[in-house]
N, C-alpha and C positions, 0 to 999 in steps of 0.2 A: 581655690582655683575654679577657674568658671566650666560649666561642663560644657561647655562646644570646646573648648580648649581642651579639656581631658580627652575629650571624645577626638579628639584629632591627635593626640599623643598614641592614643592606644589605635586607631586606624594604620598609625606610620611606623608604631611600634610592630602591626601585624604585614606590613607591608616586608619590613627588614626582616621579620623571621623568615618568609618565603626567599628573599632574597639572599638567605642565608644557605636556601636548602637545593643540592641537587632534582636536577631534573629524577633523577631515580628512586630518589626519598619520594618524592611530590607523587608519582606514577602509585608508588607504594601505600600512602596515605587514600587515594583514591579507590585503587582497589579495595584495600581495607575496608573502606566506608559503604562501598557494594557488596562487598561478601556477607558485613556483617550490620549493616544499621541500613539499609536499603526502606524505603519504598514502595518500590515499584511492584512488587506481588500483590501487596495491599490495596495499592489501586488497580491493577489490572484485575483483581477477583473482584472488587466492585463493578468497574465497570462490566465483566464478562455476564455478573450472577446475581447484582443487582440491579441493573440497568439493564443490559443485553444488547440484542443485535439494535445497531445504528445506520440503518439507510438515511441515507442525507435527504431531508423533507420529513422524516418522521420522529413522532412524538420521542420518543428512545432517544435519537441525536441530539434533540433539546436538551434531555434530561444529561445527556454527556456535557454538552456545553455548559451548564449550572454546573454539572459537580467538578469538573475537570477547572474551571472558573474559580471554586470556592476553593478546594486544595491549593490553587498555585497562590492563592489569596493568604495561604496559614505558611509559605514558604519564604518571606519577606524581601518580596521581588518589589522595587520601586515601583513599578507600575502592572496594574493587570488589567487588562480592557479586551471587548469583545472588536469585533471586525465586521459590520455588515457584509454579508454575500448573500444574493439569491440564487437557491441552488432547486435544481430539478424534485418533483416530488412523482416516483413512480410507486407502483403498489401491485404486491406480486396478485392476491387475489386469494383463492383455496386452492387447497395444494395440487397441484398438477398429474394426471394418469395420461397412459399411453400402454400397448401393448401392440406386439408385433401378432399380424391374422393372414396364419399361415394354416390356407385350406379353409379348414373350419374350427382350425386351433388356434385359442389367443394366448400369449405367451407375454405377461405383464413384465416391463422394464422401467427402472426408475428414471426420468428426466426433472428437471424443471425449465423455466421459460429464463431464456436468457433477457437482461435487464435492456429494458427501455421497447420490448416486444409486446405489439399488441396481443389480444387474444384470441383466441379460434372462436366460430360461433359457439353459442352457449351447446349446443351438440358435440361440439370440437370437429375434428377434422379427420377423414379418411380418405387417404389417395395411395398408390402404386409409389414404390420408394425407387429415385436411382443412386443410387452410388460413387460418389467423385472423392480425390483423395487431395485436391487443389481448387484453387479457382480459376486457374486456366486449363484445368481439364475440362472444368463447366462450360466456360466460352467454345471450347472446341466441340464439345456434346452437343449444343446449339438446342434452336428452340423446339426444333422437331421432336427431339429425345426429352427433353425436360419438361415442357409444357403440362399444365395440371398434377404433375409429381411433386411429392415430398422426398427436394433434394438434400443426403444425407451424406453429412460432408465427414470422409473419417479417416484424415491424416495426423496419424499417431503423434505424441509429441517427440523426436530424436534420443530414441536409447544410450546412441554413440557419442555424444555429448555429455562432456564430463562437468559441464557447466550447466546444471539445470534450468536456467533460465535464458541461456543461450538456445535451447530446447525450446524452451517457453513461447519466445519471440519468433519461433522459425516455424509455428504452427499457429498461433494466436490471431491469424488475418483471417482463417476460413469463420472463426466466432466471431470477431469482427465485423465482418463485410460480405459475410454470408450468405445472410436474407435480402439485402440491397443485389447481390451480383444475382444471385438465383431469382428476384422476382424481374430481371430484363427480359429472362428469357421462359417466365409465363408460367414457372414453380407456384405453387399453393402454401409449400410452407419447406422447413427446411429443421434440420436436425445433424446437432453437431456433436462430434467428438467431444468429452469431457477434456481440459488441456488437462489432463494427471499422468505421472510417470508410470504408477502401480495401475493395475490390474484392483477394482471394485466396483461397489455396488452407489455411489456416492456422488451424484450429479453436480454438475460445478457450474455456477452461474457465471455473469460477468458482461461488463460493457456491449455492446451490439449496436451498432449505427445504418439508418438506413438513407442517410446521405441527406441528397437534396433531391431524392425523386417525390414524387406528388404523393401525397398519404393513402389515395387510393390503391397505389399501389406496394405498401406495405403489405407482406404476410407473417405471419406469426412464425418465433421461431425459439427455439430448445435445446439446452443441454443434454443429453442420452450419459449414462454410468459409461466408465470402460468396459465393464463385462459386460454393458447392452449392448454397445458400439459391437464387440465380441462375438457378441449372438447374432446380431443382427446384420451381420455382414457374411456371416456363415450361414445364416437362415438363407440368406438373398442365393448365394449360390447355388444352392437347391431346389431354392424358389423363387426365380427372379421376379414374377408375377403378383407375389407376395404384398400385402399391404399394410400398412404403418396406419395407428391409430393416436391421436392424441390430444387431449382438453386442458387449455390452461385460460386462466380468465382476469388479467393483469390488464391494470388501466394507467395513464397518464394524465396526472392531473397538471395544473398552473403550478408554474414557480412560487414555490414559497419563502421567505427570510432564513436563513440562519446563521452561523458566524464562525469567522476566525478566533480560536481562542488565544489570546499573547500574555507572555511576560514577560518582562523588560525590566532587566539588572543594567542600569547606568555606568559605563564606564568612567577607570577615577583617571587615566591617562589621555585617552585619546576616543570621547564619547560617541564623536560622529562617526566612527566606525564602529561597523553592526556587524556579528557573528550570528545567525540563526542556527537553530537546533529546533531539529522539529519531526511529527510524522502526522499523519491523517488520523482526524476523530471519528470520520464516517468509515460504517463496515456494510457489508453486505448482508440481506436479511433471512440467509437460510440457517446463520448460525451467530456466535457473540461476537466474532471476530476479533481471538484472541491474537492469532498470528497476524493478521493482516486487517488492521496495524493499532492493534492495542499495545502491541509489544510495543511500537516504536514509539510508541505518546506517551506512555508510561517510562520507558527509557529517557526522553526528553525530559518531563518533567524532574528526574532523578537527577540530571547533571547540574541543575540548580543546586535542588537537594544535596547533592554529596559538594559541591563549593561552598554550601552555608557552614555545611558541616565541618569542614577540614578547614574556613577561615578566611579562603579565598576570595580577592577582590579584584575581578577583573579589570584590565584594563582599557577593552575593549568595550563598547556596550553588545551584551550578551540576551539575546530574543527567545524564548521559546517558544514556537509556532504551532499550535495544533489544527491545522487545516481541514477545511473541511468539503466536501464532496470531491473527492482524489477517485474513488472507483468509477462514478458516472458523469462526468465532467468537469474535474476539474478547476471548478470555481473558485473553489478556495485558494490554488498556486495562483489563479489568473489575478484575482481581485488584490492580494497582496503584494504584488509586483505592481499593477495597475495604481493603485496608494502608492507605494516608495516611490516608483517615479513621478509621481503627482507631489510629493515631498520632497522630493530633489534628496533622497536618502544613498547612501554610501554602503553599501554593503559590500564588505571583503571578503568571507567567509561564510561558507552554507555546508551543513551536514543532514543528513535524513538516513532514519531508521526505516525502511519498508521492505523486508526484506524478512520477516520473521524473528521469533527471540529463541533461535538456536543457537549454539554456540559462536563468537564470533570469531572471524578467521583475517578477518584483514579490512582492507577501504579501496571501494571503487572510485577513481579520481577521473573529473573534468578540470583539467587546470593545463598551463605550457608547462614547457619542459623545466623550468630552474623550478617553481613551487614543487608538480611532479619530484622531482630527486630533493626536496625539503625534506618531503613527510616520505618519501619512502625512506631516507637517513635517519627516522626513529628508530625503525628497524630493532636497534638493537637493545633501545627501550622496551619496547612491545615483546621480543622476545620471552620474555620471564612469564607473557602472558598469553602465550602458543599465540600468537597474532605475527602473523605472517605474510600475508596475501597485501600488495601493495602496485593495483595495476589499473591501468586505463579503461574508463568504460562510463556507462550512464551511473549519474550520482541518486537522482532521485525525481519522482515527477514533479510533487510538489514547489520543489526549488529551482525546477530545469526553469521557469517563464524568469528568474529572477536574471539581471542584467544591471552592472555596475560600471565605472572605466575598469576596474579589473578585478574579480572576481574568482576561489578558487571554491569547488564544489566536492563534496564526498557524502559518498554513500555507504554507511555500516554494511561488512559484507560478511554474514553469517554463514554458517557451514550450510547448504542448501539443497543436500539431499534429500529430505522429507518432506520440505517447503509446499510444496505442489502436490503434498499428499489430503493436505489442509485447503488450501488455497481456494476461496470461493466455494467452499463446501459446506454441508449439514454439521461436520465433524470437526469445524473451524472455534474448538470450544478451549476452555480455559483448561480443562485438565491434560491439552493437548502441548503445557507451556511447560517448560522446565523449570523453576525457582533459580535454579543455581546458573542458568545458562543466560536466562533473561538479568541478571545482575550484571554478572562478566559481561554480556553490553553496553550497559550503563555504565559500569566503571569506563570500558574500551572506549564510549564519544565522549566520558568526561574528560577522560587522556586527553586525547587529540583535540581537545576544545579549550583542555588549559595550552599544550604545547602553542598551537596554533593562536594563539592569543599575547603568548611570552615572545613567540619567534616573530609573529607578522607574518603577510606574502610578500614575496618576490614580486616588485614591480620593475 
């Protein structure tokens, strides 16, 4: 017997076992193969402890792109290829001081400089602080009151919110668009709230844009700890006179190359339709950036892994995506979309892990209503694997530019209490991940990557 002929007996011979097996056997085999032959620890302690922290433009990101490259290369993906982007190269600088000079008392508080912030002069910076809890408290404070101050923006992130990152979103504009709204009205520099739930000592970096005003008038600008923010707003009360000191010395260089990392399992059904699975390979550079989003790359690259494993031949062709620059622009969702539609590509399905490798609880869904009530009708698949949570909301950034004629989208949605305990922080480290919880994710998008692949969407 000739071996392409064998080799096509035994493909059709693996095809009829699966066609033999309930969805509930198939879930179970999955699981299985996360709890106990997994991955993804093994690479996320590489990348956290051998590699480390990945800002997109630096040397570290490189080195993720090679290894994260070479692994999916030993997992016998039809195709593994990189993705030209050019993506921003910021650089924090030495480590950042600031203290609060109250009288003739300095009172040291942890900040660092939020990303894409220039620097204070090499002396750093001291001015009179005022106090806003909004950005339209500032506009109404006007320039009279703001002018020459270090505006110190500090609205907490929402306690009463049982959705942490519903919290997130409802404070994350004053880091944002901070330094741009406070230099209209003639601020020096500005100093934000840490976005964190808890109460510490632990500065949080993160995105910052200062629009399209002229570069002159940029001023420098910082994350303060919660317990600074704490002090420092209780200081002010006492002493409203009081003055903020702070040196951070962070530059912006030229765009530099780096890439999308992909792997592409060929569908044996219906090739032209793409499923991606993916998360961001760049982290922030105060820590390895376990939670955000080592988890969800290493979770990606495991739903490979655990279909090699258990036999699986998709029928779909199946992508996994590890993008890159998702914290500071972007580029990586942009440029990937940018290609597929230059490809004239079909994509039906997109999932993304960015959301941390705490236990998972369910999937946040972009899609209409008949897809919607599809995947929430697993339900009682998922059950056995406390997955539960099946509701409308943002799936992911990376995948939000993508656009097909019809398209559905999900986002792994983790238990997300501690999430923002990590999040952009010093403390954003590998021992901060749980073994057994970053698994049960990886099994939970291989679930829903095989279901969603066997059912199709709703067109």
């Amino acid at each position: 017997m000739k071996k392409t002929t064998l080799l096509a007996l035994l493909f059709l011979g693996g095809v009829s076992v699966f066609a033999q097996k309930t969805d509930e056997q198939v879930l179970k085999e999955i699981y299985k193969q996360a709890l106990t032959n997994s991955n993804s620890y093994a690479w996320l302690d590489h990348l956290s402890n051998d590699i480390g922290a990945r800002l997109s433009g630096s040397a570290n990101a490189e080195k993720a792109v090679q290894y994260t490259k070479s692994e999916m290369e030993k997992l016998g993906f039809d195709k593994v290829y990189l993705q030209e982007v050019m993506v921003p190269k910021w650089v924090r600088g030495a480590k950042e001081t600031a203290y609060i000079l109250d009288n003739k008392t300095k009172i040291n508080v942890p900040i660092c400089a939020l990303g894409g912030s220039i620097a204070t002069a090499s002396t750093g910076l001291t001015a009179e602080v005022i106090e806003v809890h909004s950005l339209e408290e500032l506009k109404k404070l006007g320039i009279d009151k703001i002018k020459g101050k270090i505006v110190f923006f500090n609205r907490p992130m929402d306690n009463e919110q049982i959705e942490s990152f519903h919290a997130y979103s409802g404070a994350v504009d004053q880091r944002y668009a901070g330094a741009k709204e406070a230099s209209y009205f003639g601020a020096v520099g500005t100093i934000v709230r840490s976005m964190n739930l808890r109460l510490d000592d632990f500065p949080h970096t993160g995105a910052q844009s200062y629009g399209d005003i002229p570069k002159s008038q940029y001023i420098p600008t910082a994350a303060i700890s919660t317990n600074g923010a704490e002090l420092l707003s209780k200081t002010l009360k006492t002493n409203p006179e009081l003055k903020f000191y702070f040196k951070q010395s962070c530059q912006q260089f030229a765009d530099v190359m780096s890439y999308n990392v992909i792997g592409e399992i060929k569908g044996t059904v219906t090739p032209d339709n793409i499923m991606v699975v993916g998360g961001h390979l760049d982290s922030w550079d105060l820590a390895d950036g376990s939670q955000d989003d080592g988890a969800g790359v290493v979770q990606s690259m495991d739903v490979a892994n655990i279909f090699r494993k258990i036999g699986y031949k998709p029928k779909n062709t199946i992508r996994v995506v590890l993008f890159m620059n998702e914290e500071n622009g972007l580029r990586g969702g942009n440029k990937y979309e940018e290609l597929s539609l230059k490809n004239n590509e079909n994509h039906i399905f997109a999932l993304e892990s960015d959301s941390g490798g705490f236990s998972p609880r369910g999937f946040s869904l972009e899609c209409d209503a008949a897809n919607f009530n599809q995947i929430a009708g697993f339900n009682t698949l998922f059950e056995p694997y406390l997955i539960h949570s099946f509701v409308e909301g943002h799936s992911g950034s990376d995948i939000g530019p993508l656009t097909s004629s019809k398209i559905v989208k999900a986002g792994l949605k983790p238990d997300s209490q501690r999430y923002f305990d990590y999040h952009h922080a010093a403390n954003d480290k590998f021992d901060a991940v749980d073994k057994r919880e970053l698994e049960l994710g990886a099994g939970t998008m291989a679930s829903l990557m095989y279901l969603m692949d066997q059912r199709g969407i709703i067109k």
